[in-house]
N, C-alpha and C positions, 0 to 999 in steps of 0.2 A: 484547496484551490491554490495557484501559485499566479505568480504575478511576475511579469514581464516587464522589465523595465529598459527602453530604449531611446539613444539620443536622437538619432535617426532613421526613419523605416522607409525603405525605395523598393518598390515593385520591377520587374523586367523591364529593361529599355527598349527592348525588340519583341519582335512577333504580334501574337493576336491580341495577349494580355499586357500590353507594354502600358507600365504607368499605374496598374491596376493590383491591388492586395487583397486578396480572397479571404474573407474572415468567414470562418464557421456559421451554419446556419443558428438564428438563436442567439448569437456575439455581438454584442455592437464593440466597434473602437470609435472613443473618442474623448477626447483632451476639453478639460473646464474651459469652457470662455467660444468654443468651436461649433459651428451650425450642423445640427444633426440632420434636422430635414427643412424644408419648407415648405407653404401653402399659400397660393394668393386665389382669389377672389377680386374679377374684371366685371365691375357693372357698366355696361355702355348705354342701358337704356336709362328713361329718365323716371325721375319720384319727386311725388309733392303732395302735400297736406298741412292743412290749415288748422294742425293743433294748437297751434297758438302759443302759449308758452311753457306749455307741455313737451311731450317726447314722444314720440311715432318711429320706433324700427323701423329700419328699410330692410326689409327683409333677404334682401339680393346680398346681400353681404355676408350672409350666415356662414361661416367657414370652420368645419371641424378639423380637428388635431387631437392626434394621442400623445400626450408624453409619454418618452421609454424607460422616464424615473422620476419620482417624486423630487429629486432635486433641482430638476431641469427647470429651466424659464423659457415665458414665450414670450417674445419680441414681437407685439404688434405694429405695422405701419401702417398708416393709412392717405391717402391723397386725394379729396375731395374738390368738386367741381361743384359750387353752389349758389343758388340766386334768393330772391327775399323778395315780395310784393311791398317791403317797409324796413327796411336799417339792417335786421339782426337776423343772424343766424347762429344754433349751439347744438351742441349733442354731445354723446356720450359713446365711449365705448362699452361694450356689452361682454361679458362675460356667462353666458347661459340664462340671459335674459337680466342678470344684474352688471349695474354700472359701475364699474371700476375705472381706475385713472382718472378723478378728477379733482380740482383746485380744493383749496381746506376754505371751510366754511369762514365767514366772512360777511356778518349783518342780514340782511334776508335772501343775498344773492343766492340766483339756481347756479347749482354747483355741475360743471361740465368739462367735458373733457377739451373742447376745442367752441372756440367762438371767433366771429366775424361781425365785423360793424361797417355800415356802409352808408356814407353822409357824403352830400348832406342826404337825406333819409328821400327825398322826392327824386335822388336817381336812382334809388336801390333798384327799381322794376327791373332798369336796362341794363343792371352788372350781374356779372358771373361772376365769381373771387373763386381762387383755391386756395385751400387749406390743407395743414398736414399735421399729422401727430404722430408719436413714437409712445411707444410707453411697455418697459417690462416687469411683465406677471408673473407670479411668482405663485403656479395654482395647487403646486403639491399631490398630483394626481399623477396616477398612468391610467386614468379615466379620460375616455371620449370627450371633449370640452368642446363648444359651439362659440367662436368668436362675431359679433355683430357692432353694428354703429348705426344709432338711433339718431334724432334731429330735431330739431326746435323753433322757434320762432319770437314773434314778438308779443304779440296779442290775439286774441280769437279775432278771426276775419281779415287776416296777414297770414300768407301762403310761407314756404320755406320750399326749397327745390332741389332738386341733384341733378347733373348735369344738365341743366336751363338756366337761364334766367327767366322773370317774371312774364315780362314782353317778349314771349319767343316768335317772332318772326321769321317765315320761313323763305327766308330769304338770303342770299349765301353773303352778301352783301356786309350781313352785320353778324347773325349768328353762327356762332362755330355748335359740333357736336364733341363734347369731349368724352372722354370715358375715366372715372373713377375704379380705384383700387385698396385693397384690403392684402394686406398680403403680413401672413404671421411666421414666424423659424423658431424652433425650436434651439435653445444654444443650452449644450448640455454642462452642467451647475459641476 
């Protein structure tokens, strides 16, 4: 095999391919630290359940990706829109139904990837908060992997929401509609 080494590599400035470098079917090029591809995931519709302070996937979120080498990492984002019937909301990133990326354990707290607190606790009905997280995995595969984001609450019989709040009023007055995202990139290791 021989290897190429170049300070600079420019494709044609004119014509139909201008800007554009043809690599071989089967070839990738690409430099450590650089996004090979990406994938997002747009949920505009709404989720809610009263797990309480447990975890419920939202399943609208599932997003698969292959890495093109076991060295590769995946840069998960995520931008959430969320509401609470009572103070708290958490969740976790999902990894093929296991949760990765979250805080180190710490006395009996549930351990998560992303949390929201909303006091005092008797207005949480009528707030929507967004949230966001970053976190890169490091899966070691050029296997199919399914990323997801599951959710949580406070106690059984306190709702947790995605893009709502508690009080949805359908009225343009107060409620907006927003839409939450999931979006992963491969950056090759």
């Amino acid at each position: 095999m021989s290897t190429l080494i170049v300070e600079n590599l420019k494709g044609p400035t004119t014509g139909s391919n201008a800007n554009t470098i043809t690599i071989p079917s089967g070839q990738t090029l690409s430099a450590a630290g650089h996004v090979i591809q990406v994938k997002q995931t747009v949920v505009d519709g709404v989720f809610g359940t009263s797990i309480g302070n447990g975890f419920a996937e939202m399943t609208d979120f599932r997003t698969a990706i292959t890495p093109s080498s076991t060295s590769n990492k995946i840069l998960a984002k995520a931008t959430l829109h969320v509401g609470t019937s009572y103070f708290q909301i958490r969740g976790r990133l999902l990894r093929d139904t296991t949760p990765i990326g979250l805080g180190a354990t710490r006395g009996i707290r549930r351990l998560c990837t992303y949390q929201n607190i909303i006091w005092p606790a008797g207005d949480a009905e009528y707030a929507m908060t967004t949230t966001g997280f970053e976190f890169l995995d490091s899966p070691a595969t050029t296997s199919s992997i399914t990323y997801s984001i599951d959710i949580g609450g406070y106690d059984s019989g306190h709702s947790v929401y995605l893009n709502r709040a508690s009080q949805d009023n359908n009225l343009n007055a107060y409620n907006g509609q927003p839409m939450s995202t999931l979006t992963l990139m491969e950056i090759a290791g």
